[in-house]
C-alpha positions in Angstrom: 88.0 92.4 59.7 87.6 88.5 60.6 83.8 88.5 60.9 81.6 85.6 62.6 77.9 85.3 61.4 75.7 83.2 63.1 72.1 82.2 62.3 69.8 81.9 65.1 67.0 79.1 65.0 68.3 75.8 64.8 72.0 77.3 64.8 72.7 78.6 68.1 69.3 77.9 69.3 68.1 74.2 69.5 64.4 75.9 68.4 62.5 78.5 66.3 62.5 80.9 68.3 59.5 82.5 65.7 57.7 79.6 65.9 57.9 79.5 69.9 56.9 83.1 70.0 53.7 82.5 68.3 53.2 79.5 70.8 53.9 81.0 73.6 51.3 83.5 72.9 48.7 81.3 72.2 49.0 80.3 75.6 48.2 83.3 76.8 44.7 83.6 75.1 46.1 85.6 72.4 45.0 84.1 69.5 42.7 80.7 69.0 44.9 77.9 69.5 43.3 75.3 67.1 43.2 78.2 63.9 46.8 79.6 65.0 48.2 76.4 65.1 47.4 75.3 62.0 48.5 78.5 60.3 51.6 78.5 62.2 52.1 74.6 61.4 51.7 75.4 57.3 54.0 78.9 57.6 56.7 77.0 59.3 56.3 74.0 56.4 56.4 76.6 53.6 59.7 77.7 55.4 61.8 74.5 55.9 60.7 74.0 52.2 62.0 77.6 51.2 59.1 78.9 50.1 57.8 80.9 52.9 56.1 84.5 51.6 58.0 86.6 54.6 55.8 89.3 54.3 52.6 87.3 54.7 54.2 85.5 57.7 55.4 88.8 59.4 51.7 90.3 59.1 49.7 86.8 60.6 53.2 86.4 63.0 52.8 90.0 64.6 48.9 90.3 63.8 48.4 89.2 68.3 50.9 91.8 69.3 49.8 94.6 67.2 46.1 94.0 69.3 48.3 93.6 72.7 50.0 96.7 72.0 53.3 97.6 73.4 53.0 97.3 76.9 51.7 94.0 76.7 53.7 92.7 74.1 57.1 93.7 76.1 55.4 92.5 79.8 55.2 88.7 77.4 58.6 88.9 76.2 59.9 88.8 79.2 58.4 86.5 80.4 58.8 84.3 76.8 62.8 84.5 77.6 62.8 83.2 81.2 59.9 80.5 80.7 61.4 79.3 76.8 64.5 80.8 75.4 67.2 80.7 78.8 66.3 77.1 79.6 67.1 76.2 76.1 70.1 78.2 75.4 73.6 76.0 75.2 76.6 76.3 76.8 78.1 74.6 73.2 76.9 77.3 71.8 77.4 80.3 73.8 81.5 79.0 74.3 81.2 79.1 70.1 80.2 82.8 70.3 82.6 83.3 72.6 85.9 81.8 71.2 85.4 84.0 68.3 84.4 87.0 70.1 88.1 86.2 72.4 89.5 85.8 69.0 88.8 89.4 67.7 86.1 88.3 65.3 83.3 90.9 65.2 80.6 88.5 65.8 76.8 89.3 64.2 73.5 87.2 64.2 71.6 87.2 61.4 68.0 85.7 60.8 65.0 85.8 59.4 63.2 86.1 62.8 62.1 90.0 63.8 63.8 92.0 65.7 61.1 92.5 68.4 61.5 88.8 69.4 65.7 88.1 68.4 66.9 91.2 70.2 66.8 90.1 74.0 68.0 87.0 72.6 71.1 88.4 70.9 71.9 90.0 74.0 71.8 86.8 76.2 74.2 85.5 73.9 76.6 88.7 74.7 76.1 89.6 70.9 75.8 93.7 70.0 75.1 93.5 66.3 71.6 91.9 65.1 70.5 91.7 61.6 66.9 91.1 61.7 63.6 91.1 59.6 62.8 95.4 60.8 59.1 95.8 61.5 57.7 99.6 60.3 56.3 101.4 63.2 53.2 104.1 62.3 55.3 106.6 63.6 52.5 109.3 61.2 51.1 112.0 63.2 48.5 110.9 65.6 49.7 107.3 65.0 49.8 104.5 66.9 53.6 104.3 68.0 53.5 100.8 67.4 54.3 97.6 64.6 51.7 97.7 62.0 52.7 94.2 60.8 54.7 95.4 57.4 58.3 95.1 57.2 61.0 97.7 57.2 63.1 98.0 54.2 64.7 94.6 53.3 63.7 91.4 55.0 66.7 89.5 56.3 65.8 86.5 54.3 66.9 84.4 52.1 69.0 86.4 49.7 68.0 89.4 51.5 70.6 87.9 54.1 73.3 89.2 52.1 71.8 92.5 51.1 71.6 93.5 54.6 75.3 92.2 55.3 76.5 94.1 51.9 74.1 97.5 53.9 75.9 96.5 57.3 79.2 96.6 55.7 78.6 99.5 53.7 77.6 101.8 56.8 81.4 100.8 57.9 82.8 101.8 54.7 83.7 97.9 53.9 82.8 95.7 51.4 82.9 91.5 51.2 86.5 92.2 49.7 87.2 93.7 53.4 86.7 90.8 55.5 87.5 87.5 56.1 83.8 86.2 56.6 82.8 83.0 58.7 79.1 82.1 58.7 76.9 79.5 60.6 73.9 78.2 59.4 71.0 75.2 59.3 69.2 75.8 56.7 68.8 76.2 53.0 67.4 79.0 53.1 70.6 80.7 53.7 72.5 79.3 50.8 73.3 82.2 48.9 74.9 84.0 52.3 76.6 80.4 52.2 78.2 81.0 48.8 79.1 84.7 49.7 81.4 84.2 52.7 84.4 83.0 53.3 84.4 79.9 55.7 80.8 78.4 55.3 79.9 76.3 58.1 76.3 73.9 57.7 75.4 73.8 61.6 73.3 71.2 62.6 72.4 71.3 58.7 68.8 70.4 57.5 69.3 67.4 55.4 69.4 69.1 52.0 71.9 71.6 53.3 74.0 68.6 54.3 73.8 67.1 51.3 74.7 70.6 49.5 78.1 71.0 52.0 78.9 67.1 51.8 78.9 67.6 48.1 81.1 71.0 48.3 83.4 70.1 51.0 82.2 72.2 53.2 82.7 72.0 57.1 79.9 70.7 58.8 79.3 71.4 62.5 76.9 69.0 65.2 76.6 71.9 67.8 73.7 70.1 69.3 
């Protein structure tokens, strides 16, 4: 299998789409603008520095939607991807996704970002397969139906990029040794996924992750 992975935020997006999300709420009279920001402002500094807690992100990132509830929270993604993710979205990078999907590549995102906000996003960008941070629902009896702000099984972070692609394989009955991998990234925080695939590509690399595929010979991509 030739396989095409793609991050999202900062990759094929020229934003965070996490980071936007949590904006965008704000705006909304979620959550106090002044406290959220800053919060948001020293989560997304702990993450460009690679050393972001994910769990304690997930439960202050999803802390306004689990008060909303679902009905709300759905009504505001819409809205999120016509008002901040479609006027944002590429052609460079949708052609990208595209020549390898025409190519026979089975193309997969995979981010750090949850699936509640990434998976209207994956679809706008024609993609199936989506490998994102899982949020448990309390699905108990009598329970709410709905996120309770943990995550579900292993975060899609960091190194836990390639535990979920080794899981993802594994439910095909395919290991790394099966495919010839291809994988497109910004940041540092993805450098062990990096050093697991075949073809790494640093996209629109943060400057130590430029450094890191300068120094390796690795192909280095200015989508945006």
């Amino acid at each position: 299998m030739k396989l095409a992975l793609f991050d999202l935020d900062h990759t094929l997006l020229p934003i965070d789409s996490d980071y936007a999300w949590g904006v965008f709420t704000t705006t909304l009279g979620w959550t106090d603008p002044v406290d959220f920001s800053r919060r948001n402002d020293e989560f997304f500094a702990h993450y460009k520095a690679g050393t972001l807690d994910i769990h304690d992100y997930i439960r202050f990132a999803t802390n306004a939607m689990r008060r909303q509830g679902a009905i709300n929270s759905e009504a505001a993604r819409v809205e999120f991807m016509r008002a901040v993710v479609q006027p944002v979205i590429k052609p460079e990078a949708v052609s990208l996704v595209r020549e390898h999907q025409q190519a026979g590549y089975e193309v997969v995102i995979v981010t750090a970002t949850n699936e509640f906000v990434t998976r209207p996003i994956a679809h706008a960008f024609g993609v199936k397969e989506l490998i994102a941070v899982e949020l448990e629902c309390d699905n108990s009896t009598g329970g709410t139906g709905w996120i309770t702000g943990e995550i579900k099984g292993v975060p899609s972070f960091r190194e836990g990029k390639v535990t979920r692609l080794a899981q993802w394989l594994a439910e095909r009955r395919m290991s790394w040794a099966d495919v010839e991998s291809t994988f497109y990234t910004d940041s540092i925080n993805d450098l062990s996924l990096m050093e697991n695939v075949t073809h790494p590509v640093a996209t629109n690399p943060d400057e130590r992750l430029r450094a890191i595929a300068t120094q390796r010979g690795w192909r280095i991509l200015d989508l945006f």
